[in-house]
ROSE-4610 file (N, C-alpha, C; in Angstrom, 1 decimal, always signed):
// ROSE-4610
residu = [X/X/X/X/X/X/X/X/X/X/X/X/X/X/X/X/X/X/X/X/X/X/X/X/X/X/X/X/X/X/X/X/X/X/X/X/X/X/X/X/X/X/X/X/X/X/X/X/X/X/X/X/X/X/X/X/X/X/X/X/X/X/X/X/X/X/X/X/X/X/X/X/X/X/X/X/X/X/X/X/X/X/X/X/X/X/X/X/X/X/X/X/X/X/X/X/X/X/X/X/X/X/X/X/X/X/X/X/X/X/X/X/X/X/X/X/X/X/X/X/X/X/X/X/X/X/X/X/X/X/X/X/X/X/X/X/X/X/X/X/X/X/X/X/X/X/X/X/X/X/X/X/X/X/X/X/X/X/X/X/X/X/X/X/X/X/X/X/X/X/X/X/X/X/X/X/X/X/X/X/X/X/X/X/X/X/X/X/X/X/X/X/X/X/X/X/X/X/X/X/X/X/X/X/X/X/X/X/X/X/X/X/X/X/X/X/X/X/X/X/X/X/X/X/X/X/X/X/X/X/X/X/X/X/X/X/X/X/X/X/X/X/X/X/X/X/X/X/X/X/X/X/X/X/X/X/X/X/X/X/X/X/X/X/X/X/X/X/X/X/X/X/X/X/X/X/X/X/X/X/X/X/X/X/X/X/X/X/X/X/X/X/X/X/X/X/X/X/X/X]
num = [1/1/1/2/2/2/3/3/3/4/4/4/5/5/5/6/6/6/7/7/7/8/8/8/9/9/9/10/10/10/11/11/11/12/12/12/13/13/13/14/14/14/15/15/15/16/16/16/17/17/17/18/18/18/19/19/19/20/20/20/21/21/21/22/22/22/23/23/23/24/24/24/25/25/25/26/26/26/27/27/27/28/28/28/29/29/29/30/30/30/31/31/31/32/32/32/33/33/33/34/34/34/35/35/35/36/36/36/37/37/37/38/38/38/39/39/39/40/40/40/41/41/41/42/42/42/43/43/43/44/44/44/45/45/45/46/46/46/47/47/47/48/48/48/49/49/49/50/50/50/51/51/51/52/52/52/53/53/53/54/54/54/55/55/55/56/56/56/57/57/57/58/58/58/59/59/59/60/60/60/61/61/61/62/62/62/63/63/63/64/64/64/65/65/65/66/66/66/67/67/67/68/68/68/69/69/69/70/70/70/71/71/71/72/72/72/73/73/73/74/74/74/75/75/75/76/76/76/77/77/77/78/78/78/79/79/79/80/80/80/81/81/81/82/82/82/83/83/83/84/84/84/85/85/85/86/86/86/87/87/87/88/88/88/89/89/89/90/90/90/91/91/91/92/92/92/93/93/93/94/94/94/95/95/95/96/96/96/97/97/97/98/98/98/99/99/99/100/100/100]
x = [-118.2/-117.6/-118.8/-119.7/-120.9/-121.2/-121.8/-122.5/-121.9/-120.5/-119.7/-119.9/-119.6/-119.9/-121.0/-122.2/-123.4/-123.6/-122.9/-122.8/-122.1/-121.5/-120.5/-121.3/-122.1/-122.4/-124.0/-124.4/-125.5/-125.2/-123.9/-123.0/-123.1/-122.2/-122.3/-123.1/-124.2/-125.6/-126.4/-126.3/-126.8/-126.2/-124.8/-123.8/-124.4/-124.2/-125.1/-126.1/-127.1/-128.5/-128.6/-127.7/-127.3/-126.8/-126.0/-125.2/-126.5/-127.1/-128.2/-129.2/-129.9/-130.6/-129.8/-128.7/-128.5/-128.2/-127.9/-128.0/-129.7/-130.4/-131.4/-132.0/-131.3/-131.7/-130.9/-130.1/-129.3/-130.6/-130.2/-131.4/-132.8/-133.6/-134.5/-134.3/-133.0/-132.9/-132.6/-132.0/-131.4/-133.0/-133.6/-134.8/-135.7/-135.9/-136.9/-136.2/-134.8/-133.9/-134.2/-134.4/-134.7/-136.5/-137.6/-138.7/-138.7/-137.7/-138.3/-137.9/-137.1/-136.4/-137.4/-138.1/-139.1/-140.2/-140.4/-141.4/-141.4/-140.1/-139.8/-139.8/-139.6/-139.4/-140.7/-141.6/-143.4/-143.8/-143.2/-143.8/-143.6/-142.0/-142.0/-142.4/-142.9/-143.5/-144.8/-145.2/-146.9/-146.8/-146.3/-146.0/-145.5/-144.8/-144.8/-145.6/-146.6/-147.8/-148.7/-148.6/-149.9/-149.6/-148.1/-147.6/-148.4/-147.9/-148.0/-149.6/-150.1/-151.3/-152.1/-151.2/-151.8/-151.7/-150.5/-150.1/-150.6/-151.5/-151.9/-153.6/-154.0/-156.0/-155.4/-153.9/-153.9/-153.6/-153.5/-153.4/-154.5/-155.2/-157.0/-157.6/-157.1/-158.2/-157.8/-156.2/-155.9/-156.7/-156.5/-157.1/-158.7/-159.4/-161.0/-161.0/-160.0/-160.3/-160.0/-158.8/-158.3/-159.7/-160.3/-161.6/-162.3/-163.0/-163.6/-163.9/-162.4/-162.0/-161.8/-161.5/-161.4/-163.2/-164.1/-165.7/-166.0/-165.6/-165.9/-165.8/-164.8/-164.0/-164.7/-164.9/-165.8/-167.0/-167.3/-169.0/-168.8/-168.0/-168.0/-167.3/-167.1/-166.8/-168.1/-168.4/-170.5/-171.0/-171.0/-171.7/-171.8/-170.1/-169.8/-170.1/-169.7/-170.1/-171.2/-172.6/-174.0/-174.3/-173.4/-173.5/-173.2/-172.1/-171.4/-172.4/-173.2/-174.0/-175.6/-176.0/-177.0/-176.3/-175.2/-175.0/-174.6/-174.3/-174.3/-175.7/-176.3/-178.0/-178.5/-178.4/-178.8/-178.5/-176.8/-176.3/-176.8/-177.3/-177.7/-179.0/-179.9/-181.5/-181.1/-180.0/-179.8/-179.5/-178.7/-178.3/-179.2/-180.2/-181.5/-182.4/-182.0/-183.3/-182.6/-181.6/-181.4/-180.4/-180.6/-180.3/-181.4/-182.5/-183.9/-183.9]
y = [-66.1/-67.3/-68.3/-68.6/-69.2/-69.0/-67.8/-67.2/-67.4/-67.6/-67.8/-69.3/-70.4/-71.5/-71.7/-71.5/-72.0/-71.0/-70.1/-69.9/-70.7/-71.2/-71.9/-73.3/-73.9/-75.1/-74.8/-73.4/-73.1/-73.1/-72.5/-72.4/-73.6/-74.9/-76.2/-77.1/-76.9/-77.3/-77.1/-75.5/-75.0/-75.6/-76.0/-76.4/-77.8/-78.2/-80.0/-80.3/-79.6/-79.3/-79.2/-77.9/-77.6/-78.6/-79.4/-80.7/-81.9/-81.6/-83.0/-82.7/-80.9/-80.8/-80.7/-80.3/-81.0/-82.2/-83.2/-84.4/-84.9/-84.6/-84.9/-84.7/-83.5/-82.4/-83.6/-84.2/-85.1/-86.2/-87.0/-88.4/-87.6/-86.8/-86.5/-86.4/-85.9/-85.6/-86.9/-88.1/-89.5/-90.2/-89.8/-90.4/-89.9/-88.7/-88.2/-88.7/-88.7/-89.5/-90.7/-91.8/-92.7/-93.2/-92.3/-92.2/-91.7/-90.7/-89.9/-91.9/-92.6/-93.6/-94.6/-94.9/-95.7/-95.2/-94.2/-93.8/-93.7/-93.1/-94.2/-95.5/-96.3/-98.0/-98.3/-97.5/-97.7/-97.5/-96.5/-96.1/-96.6/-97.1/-98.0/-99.4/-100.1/-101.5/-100.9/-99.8/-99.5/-99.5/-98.8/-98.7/-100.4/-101.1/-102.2/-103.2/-103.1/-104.1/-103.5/-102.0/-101.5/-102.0/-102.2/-102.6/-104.0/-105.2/-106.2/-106.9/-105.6/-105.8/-105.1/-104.3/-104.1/-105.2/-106.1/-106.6/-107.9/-108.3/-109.3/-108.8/-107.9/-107.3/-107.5/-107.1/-107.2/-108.9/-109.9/-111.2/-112.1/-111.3/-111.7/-111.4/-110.2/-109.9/-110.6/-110.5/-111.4/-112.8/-113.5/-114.7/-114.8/-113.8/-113.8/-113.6/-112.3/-112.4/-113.8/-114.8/-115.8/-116.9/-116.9/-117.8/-117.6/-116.3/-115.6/-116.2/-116.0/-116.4/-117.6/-118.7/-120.3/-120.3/-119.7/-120.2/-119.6/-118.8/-118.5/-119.3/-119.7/-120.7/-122.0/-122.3/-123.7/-123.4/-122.6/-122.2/-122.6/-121.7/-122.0/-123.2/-123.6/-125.3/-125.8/-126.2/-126.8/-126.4/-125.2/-124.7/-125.0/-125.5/-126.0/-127.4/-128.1/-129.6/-129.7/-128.9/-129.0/-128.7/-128.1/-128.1/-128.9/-129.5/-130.8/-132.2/-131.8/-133.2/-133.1/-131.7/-131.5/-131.8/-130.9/-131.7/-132.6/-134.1/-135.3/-135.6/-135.5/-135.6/-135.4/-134.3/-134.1/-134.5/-135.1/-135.7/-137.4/-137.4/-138.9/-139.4/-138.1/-137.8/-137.6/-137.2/-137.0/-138.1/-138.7/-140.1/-141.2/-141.2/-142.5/-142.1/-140.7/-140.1/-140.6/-140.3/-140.8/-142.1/-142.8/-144.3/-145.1/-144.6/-145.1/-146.0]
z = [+14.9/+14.2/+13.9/+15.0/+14.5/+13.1/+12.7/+12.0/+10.8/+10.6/+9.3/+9.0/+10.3/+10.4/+9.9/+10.2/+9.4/+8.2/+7.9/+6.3/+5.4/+6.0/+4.8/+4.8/+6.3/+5.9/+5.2/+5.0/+4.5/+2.3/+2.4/+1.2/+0.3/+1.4/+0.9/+0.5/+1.4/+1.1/+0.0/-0.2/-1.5/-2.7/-2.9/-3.8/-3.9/-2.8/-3.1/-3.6/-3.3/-3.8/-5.0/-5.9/-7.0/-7.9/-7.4/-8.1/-8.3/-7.5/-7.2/-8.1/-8.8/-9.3/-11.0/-11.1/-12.3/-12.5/-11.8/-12.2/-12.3/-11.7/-11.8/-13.5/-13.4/-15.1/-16.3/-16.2/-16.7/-16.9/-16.0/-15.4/-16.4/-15.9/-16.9/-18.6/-18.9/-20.2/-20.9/-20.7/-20.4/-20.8/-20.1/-20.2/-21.0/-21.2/-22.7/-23.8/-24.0/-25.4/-25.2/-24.3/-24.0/-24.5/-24.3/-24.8/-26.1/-26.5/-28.1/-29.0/-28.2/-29.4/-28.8/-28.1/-28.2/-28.6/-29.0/-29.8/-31.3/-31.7/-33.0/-33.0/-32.4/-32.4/-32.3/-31.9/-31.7/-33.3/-33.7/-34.8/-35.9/-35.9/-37.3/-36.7/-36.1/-35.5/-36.0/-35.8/-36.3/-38.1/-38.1/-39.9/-40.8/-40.2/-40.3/-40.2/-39.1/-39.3/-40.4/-40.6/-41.6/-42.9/-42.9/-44.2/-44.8/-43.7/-43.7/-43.6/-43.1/-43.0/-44.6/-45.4/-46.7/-47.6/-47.8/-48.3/-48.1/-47.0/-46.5/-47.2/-47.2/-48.0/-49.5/-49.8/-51.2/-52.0/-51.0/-51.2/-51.4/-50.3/-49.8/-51.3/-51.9/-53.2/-54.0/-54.1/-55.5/-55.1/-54.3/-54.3/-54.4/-53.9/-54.5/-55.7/-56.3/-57.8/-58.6/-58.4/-58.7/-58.6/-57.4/-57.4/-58.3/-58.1/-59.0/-60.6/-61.1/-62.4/-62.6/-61.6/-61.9/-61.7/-61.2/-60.9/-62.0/-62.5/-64.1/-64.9/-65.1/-65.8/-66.3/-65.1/-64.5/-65.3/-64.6/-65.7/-66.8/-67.6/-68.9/-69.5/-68.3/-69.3/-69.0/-67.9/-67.9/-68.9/-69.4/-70.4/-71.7/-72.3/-73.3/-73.3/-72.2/-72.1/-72.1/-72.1/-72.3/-73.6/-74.2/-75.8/-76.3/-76.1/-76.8/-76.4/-75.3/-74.8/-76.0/-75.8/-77.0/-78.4/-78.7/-79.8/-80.3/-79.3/-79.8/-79.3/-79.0/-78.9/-80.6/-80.7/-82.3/-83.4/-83.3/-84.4/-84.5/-83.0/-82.5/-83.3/-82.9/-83.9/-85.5/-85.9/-87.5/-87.7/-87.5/-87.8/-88.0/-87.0/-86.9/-87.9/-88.1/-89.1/-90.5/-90.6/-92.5/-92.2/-91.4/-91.2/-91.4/-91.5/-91.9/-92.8]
């Protein structure tokens, strides 16, 4: 009778064991679905700042090219206002000359 006794509490044990390592198998699987979806949530937060961060180098340029083109700009008005300064200089000299 012993011998049946600690078979069956050997039986039960084994069954417990068994219950405990699939739940365990549970708990781990719980937890890799739990990681695969933080690793998408990693991944579009990464894709999202690359975004934000293109769109932020493509603001940076328009606005250098924007400078760019207003310091262009600028030039070429100095440039004309040095013309318009020489040429009332000259009309200044024509004028005294046949005002004589």
């Amino acid at each position: 009778a012993s011998g049946a006794v600690h078979g069956r509490k050997a039986w039960r044990r084994a069954v417990e064991l068994e219950e405990k390592v699939a739940e365990q198998g549970r708990t781990n699987a719980e937890q890799a679905g739990t990681m695969q979806e933080q690793g998408r949530t990693i991944a579009l937060l990464e894709a999202t700042a690359a975004e934000h961060a293109r769109k932020d180098a493509l603001r940076d340029t328009n606005d250098a090219l924007q400078a760019g083109t207003i310091a262009r700009q600028e030039g070429e008005i100095a440039g004309m206002r040095g013309e318009i300064a020489g040429l009332r200089r000259h009309a200044d000299a024509l004028t005294r000359v046949f005002t004589w």
